[in-house]
C-alpha positions in Angstrom: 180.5 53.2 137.1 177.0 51.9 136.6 174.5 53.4 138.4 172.5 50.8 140.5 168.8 51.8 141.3 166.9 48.7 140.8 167.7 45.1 139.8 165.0 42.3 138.6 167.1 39.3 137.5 167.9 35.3 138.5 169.1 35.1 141.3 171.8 31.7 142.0 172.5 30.2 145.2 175.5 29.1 145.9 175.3 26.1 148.2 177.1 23.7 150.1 175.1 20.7 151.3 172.3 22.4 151.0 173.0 25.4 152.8 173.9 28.3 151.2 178.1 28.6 151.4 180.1 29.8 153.8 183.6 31.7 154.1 184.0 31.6 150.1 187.6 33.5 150.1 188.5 35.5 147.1 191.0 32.1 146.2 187.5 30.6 145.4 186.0 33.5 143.5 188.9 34.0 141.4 192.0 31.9 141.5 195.7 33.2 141.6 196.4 32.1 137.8 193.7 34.4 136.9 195.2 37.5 138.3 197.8 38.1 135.5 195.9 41.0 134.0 195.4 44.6 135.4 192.2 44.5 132.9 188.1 44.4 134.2 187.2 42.3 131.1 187.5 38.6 130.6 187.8 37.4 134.2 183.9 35.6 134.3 186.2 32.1 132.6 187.9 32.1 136.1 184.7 33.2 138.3 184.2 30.3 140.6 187.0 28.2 138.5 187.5 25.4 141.2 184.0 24.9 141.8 182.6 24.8 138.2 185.3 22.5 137.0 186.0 19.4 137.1 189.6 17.8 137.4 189.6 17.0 134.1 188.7 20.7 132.9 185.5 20.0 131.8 182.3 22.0 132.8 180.3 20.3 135.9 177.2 20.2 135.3 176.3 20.4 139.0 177.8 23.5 139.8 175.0 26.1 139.6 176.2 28.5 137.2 176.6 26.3 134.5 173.4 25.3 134.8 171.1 26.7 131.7 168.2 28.6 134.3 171.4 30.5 136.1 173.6 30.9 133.4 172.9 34.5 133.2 172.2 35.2 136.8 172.8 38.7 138.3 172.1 38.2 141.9 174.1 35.5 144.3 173.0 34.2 147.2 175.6 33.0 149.8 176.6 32.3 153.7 178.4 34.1 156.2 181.6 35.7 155.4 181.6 35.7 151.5 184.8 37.7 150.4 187.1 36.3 152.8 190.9 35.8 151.9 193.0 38.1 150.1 192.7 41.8 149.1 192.1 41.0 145.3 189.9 43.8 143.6 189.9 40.8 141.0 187.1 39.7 143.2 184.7 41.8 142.4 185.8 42.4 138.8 185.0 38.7 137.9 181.8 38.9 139.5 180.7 41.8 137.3 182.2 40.0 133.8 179.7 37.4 134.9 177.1 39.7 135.0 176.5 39.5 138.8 175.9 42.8 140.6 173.8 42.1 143.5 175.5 39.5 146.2 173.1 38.6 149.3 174.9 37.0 152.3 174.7 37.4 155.9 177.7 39.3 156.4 181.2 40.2 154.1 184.8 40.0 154.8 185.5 44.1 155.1 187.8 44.5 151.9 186.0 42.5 149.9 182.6 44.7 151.0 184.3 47.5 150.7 185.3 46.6 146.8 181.9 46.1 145.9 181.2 49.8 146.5 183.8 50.6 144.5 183.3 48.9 141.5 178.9 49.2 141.7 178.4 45.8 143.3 175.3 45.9 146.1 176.7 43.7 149.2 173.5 43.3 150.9 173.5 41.8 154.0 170.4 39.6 155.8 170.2 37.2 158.2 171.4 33.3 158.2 167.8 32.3 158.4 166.6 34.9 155.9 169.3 33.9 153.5 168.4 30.2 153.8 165.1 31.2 153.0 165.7 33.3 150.2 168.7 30.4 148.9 165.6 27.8 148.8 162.9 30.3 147.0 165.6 30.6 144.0 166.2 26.9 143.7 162.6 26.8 142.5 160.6 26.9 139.6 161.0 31.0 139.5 164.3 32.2 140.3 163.5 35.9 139.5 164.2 38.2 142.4 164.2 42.1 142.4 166.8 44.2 144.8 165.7 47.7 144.9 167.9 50.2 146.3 166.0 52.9 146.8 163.5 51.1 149.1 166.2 49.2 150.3 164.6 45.8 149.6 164.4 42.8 148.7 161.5 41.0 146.9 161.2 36.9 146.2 159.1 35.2 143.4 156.2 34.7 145.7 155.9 38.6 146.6 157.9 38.1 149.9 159.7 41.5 150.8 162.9 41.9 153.1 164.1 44.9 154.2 168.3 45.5 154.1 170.5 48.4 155.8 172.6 50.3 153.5 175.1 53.0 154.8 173.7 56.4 153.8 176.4 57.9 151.7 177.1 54.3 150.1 173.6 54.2 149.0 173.4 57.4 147.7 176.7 56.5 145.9 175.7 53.4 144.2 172.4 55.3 142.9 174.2 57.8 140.9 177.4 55.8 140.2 180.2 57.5 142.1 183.2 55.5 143.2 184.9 57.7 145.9 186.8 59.6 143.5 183.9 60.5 142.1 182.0 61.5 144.8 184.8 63.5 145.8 184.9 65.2 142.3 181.5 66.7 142.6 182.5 68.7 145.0 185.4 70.0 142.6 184.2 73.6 143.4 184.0 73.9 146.3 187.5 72.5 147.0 189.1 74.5 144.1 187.4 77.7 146.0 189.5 75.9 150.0 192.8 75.9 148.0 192.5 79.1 146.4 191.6 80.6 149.9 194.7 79.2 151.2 196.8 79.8 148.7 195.7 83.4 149.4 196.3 83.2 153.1 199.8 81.4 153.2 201.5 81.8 150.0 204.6 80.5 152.0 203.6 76.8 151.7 203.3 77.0 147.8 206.4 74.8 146.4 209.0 77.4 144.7 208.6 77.0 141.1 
């Protein structure tokens, strides 16, 4: 996994009558006919499919990602509940084919959150006012905003700083690139050390081979 430390990048708001959107479900972010492959590569053509089409399959030109100053965006800002829906790691996957890594929002449905950390996606989580705010500054002239980790903040165009909460152990995470399995494997030692101990202790409990 890709460490995250720092990001400086477009960010694209994704609104809905000019507030940025709320409850976008995982149905939204990927559709079902996108979920045929077990694969993290390819998925950004069905990112947002419903919203950046039209009925007629072409590209809408309204829909904010296919427009030219966010077409390589790598931070999204959105409303309350983004993630919502389903339990599709497919989620998360197409967001990172797109190149997004950084979504702001004032909260997360908990699965969906929870895949982020696993796959090096920063969920960072501000208030509705906050987000509004920071939704409007990136429908500006200057769209670049920078998420730093390590500071835990988040910086607009015009200098403007806001401060997020991270969960320790996520955050440290994230910055070196661990998943939970590998956050787990660092401590291979130490663990190879417990079962050897027991294995020591209560031979009994070893399968017969």
């Amino acid at each position: 996994m890709t460490p995250f430390t720092s990001l400086t990048g477009t960010a694209a708001p994704l609104l809905e009558k000019g507030k940025p959107m709320s409850n976008v479900d995982t149905d939204m972010i990927i559709p079902k006919q996108f979920l045929k492959t077990t694969t993290r590569t390819g998925l950004a053509i069905g990112l947002f499919h419903e919203l950046k089409t039209k009925a007629d399959g072409s590209p809408d030109p309204d829909f904010v990602l296919n427009r030219p100053a966010y077409a390589k965006a790598s931070i999204l800002i959105a409303g309350e509940n983004f993630g919502c829906g389903s339990s599709r790691e497919h989620a998360p996957w197409a967001l990172l084919d797109q190149g997004i890594t950084c979504v702001i929002a004032p909260s997360f449905a908990d699965i969906f959150h929870n895949n982020c950390y696993k796959n090096g996606i920063l969920p960072v989580r501000l208030p509705v006012d906050v987000c509004e705010k920071l939704a409007k500054a990136a429908g500006g002239s200057n769209h670049v905003f920078t998420v730093d980790l390590a500071t835990q903040t988040v910086t607009t165009p015009d200098g403007e700083v806001h401060a997020f909460d991270i969960d320790p152990g996520r955050k440290s995470n994230l910055l070196a690139g661990l998943d939970e399995i590998g956050a787990s494997l660092t401590s291979a030692p130490e663990i190879d050390a417990f079962e050897a101990r027991r294995r020591a202790a209560t031979p009994w409990l070893e399968p017969a081979r």
